[in-house]
C-alpha positions in Angstrom: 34.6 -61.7 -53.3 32.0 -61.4 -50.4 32.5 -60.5 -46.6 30.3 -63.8 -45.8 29.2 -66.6 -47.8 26.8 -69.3 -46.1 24.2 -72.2 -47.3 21.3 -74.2 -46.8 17.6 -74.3 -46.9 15.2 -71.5 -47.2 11.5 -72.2 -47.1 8.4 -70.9 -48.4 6.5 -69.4 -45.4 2.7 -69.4 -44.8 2.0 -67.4 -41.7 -1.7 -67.5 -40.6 -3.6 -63.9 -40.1 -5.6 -65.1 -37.0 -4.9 -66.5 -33.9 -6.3 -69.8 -32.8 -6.3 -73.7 -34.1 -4.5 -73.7 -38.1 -7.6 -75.9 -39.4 -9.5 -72.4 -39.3 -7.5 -70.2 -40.5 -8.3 -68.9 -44.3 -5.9 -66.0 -45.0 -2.2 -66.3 -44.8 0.5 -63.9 -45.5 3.3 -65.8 -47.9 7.0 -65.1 -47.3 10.4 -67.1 -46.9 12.3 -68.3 -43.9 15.6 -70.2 -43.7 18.2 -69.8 -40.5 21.3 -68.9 -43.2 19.6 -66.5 -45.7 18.0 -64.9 -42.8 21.9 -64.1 -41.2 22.8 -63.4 -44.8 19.9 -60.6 -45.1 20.7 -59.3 -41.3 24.3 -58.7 -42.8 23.7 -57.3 -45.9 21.2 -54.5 -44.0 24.0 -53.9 -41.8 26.7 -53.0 -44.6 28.3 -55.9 -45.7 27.8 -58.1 -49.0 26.4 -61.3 -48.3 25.9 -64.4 -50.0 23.6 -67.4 -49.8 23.6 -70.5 -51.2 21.1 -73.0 -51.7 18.9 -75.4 -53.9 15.3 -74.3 -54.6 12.5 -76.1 -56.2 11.9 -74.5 -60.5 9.0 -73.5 -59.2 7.1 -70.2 -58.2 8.7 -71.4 -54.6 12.0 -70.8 -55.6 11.3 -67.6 -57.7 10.3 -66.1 -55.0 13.6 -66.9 -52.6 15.5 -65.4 -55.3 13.9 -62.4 -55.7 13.7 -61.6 -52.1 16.9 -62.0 -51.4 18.3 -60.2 -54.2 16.3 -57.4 -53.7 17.8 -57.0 -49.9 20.9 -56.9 -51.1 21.8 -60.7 -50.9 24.3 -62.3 -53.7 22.2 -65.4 -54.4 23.6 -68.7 -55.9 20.0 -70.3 -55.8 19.9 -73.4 -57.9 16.5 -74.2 -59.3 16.1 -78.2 -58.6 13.4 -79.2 -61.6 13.5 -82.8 -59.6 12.3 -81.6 -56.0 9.7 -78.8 -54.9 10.9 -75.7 -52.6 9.8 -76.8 -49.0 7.0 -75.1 -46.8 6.9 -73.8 -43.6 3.9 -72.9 -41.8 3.2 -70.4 -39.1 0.3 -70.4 -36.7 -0.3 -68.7 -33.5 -2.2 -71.4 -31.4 -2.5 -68.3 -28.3 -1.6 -64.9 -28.4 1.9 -66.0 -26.7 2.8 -69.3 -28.3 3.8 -69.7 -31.7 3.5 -73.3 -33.4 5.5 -73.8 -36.5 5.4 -76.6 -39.2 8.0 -77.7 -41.6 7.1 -79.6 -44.9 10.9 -80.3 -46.1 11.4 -84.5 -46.6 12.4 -84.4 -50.1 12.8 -80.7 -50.5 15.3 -79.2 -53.2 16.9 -77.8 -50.0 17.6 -81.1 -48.4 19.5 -82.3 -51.6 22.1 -79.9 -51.5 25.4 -81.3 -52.0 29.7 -80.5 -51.9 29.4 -79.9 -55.9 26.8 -77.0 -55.2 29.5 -75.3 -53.4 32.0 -73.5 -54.9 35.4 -73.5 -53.3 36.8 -70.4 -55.1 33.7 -68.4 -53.0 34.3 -69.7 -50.1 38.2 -69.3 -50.0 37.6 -65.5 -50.8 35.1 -64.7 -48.6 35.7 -63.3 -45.1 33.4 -65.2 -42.9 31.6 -68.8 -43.7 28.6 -68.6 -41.7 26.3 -72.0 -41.1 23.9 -73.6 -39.0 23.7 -77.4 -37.4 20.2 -77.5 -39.4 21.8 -78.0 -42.8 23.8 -81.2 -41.7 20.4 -82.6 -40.0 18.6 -82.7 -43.7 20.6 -85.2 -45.7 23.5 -87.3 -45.6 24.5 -84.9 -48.8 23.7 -82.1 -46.8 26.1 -83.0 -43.8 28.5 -83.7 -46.7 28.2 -80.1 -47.7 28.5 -78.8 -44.4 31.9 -80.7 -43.9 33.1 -80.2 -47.5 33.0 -76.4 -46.6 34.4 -75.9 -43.6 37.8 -77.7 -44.8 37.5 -74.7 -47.6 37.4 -72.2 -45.3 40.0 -73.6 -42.7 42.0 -74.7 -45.4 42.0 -71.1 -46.7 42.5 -69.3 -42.6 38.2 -67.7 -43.7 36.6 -67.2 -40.2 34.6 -70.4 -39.5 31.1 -69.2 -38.0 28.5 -71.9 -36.4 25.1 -71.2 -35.2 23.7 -74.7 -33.3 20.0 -73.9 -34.1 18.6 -77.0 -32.5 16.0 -78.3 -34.5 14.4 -82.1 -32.7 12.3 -82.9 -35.4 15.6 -83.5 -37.6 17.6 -85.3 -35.3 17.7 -86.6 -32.3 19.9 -84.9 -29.1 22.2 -87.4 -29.5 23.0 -87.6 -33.2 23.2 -83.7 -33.2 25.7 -83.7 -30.0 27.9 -86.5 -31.8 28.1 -84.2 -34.8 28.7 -80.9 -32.9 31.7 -82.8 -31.0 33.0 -83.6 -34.0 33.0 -80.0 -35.4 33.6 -77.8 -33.0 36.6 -78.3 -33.1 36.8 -76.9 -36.8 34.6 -73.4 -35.8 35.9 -70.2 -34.7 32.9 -68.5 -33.5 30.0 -70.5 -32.2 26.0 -69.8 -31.4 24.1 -71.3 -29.1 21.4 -71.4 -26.1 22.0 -72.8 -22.7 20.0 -76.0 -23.3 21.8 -75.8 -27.0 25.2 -75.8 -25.4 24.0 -78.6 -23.2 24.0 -81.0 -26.2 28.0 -80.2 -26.5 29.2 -80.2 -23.3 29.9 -83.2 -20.9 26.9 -83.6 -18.6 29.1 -82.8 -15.6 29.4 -79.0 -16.6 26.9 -77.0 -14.7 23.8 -75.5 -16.6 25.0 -71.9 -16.1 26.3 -69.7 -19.0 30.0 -68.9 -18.2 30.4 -72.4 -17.6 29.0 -73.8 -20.4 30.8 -71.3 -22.2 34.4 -72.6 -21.1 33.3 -76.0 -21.8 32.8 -75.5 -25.3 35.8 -73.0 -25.9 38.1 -75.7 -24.7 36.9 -77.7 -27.5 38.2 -75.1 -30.1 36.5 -71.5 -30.6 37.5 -68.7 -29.9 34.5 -66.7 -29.2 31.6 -69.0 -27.6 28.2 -67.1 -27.3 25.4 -68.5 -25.3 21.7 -66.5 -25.7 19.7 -66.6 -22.6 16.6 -65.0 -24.6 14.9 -62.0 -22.3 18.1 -62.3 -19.8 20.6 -61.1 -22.5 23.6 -62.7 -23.4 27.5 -63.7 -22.9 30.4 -64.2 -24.6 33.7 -65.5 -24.0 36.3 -64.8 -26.1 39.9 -65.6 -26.0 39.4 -66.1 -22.1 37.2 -62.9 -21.5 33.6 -63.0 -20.2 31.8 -60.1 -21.2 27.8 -59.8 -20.8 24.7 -57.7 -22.1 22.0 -56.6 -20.7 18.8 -57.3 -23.0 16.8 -54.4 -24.6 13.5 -54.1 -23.5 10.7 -54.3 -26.6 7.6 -55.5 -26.9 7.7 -59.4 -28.2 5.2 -60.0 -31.5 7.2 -62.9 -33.3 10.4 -64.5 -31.3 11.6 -66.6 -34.3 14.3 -65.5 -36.3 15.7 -63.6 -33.1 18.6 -65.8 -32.6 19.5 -65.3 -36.7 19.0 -61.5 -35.6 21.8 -61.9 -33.0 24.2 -63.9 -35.3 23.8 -61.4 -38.0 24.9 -58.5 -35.6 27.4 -60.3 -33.8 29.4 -60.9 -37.6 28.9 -57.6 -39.0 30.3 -55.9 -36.5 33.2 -58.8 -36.3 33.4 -57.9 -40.1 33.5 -53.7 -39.2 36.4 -54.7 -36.8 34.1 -53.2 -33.7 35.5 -53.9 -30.2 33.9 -57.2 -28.2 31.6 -55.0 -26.4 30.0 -53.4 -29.0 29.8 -56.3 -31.4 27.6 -58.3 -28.5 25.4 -55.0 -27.8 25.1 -55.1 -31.5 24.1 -58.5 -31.5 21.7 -58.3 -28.5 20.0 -55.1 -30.3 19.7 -57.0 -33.9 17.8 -59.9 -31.7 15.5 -57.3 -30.0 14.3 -55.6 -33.2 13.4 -59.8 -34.8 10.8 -59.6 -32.6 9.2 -56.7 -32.7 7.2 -57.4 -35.6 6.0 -60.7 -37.7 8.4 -62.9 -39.8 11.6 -64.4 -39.5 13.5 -61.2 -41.0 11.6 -58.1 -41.9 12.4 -56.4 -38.7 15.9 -56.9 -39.0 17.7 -53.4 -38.6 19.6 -51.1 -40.7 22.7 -49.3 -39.2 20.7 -46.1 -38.7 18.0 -47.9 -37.2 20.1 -49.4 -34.1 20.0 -46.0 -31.9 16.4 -46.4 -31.9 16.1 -48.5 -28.9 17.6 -45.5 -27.1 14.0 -43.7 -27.7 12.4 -41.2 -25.8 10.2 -42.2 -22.4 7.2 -41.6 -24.9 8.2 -44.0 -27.0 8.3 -41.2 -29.6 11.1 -40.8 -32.5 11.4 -37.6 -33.2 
């Protein structure tokens, strides 16, 4: 048994030391990154058991994905692929403000995951199955998967949790709006940003959040949340708007912030908090992934969420 169980590709992540052009950087810090394991770990801090699964190359790679993510707490069903290597993702900071990330993952052990690498009996007992629209945009097998779990979990009444997570150099708008339409409809709680909610909804629907919102809710969920970054966030659920204000920190790394939010938002789902504090959970998860470098080492702990209530001095005492 597990309160969430979710899938798909984690990464190993080079993220240059210096700013400036990649060709000269020489030191790198070496980590991992992956949209699901990093919701899984954002969970698991905030007091729930979490489970990832995934295909990793039988490499040093792969080790290293399964050792971090047990050691935050993270149930992981990693299965070493001795056929494919563990794909790379690399992190540069072209200016002190703009981030450039590469991906390395055509042919990765992650992008052959497949229906028979899930296991229905963990998926039927968890609580919550929790995945993103990047896992579908790897492989045909992948978007198998994908499809292969959610009739699991609706089969079986598990909340059905989608985050969009956009990603153009998978798929093109159009492919990923056909295959969102087609979903949706299958999802209980959904993720996204405005221009992320765009790719759903008919082109008619203004670009403005509650709107948006109602556009996708009529195709199925029952809570829609749309992120609008440093202007906080909405959510509509079962006909209510509600918003939140952001939290005001100091921005180092911005990815992994929207991971951040969907972590909070389903812990407190899973905690059985009221709507209003499960999105000002949400919005505060998000403001602590960027306070620091990498895609999840910022990512708070229970105890940690009053500290955005700090002293003017910026003081913990």
């Amino acid at each position: 048994m597990t309160d969430l169980v979710t899938f798909g590709e984690t990464m190993a992540l080079f993220a240059a030391r210096r700013t400036g052009p990649l060709r000269f950087a020489r030191d790198f810090d070496l980590g991992l990154g992956g949209a699901e394991s990093n919701v899984a770990i954002g969970v698991a801090r905030l007091g729930h058991s979490a489970t990832w699964v995934g295909r990793v190359g039988a490499d040093e790679f792969g080790d290293l994905i399964r050792a971090t993510l047990l050691g935050e707490g993270v149930n992981t069903e990693a299965i070493a692929d001795p056929g494919a290597p563990t794909g790379l993702m690399i992190k540069g900071r072209r200016t002190a403000d703009l981030i450039d990330v590469s991906y390395y993952r055509g042919g990765s052990a992650g992008s052959r995951l497949a229906p028979a690498d899930l296991d229905p009996a963990l998926i039927r007992g968890a609580r919550v199955l929790h995945l993103s629209a990047i896992t579908p945009a790897l492989s045909a097998s992948a978007r198998e998967a994908a499809r292969h779990a959610v009739a699991e979990a609706r089969a079986a009444g598990v909340l059905v949790s989608l985050d969009v997570n956009y990603r153009r150099a998978l798929w093109s708008p159009e492919e990923a709006g056909t295959w969102l339409r087609d979903t949706i409809g299958d999802v209980d709680v959904l993720f996204a940003t405005v221009p992320e909610a765009r790719l759903v909804a008919d082109g008619g629907v203004p670009a403005e959040p509650v709107a948006l919102a109602e556009a996708l809710a009529a195709l199925g969920p029952r809570h829609v949340l749309i992120k609008s970054g440093a202007e906080g966030a909405m959510e509509l659920s079962d006909g209510v708007v509600r918003h939140a204000e952001p939290y005001e920190v100091t921005e180092v790394d911005p990815v992994g912030a929207g991971d951040a939010f969907a972590a909070g938002w389903l812990a407190d789902w899973l905690a059985g908090a009221t709507p209003g504090q499960r999105l000002r959970t949400a919005c505060a998860a998000g403001a602590f992934a960027v306070t620091s470098q990498g895609d999840w080492e910022s990512l708070p702990r229970r105890g940690d969420l009053s500290l955005l209530r700090r002293g003017a001095d910026g003081v913990s005492r």
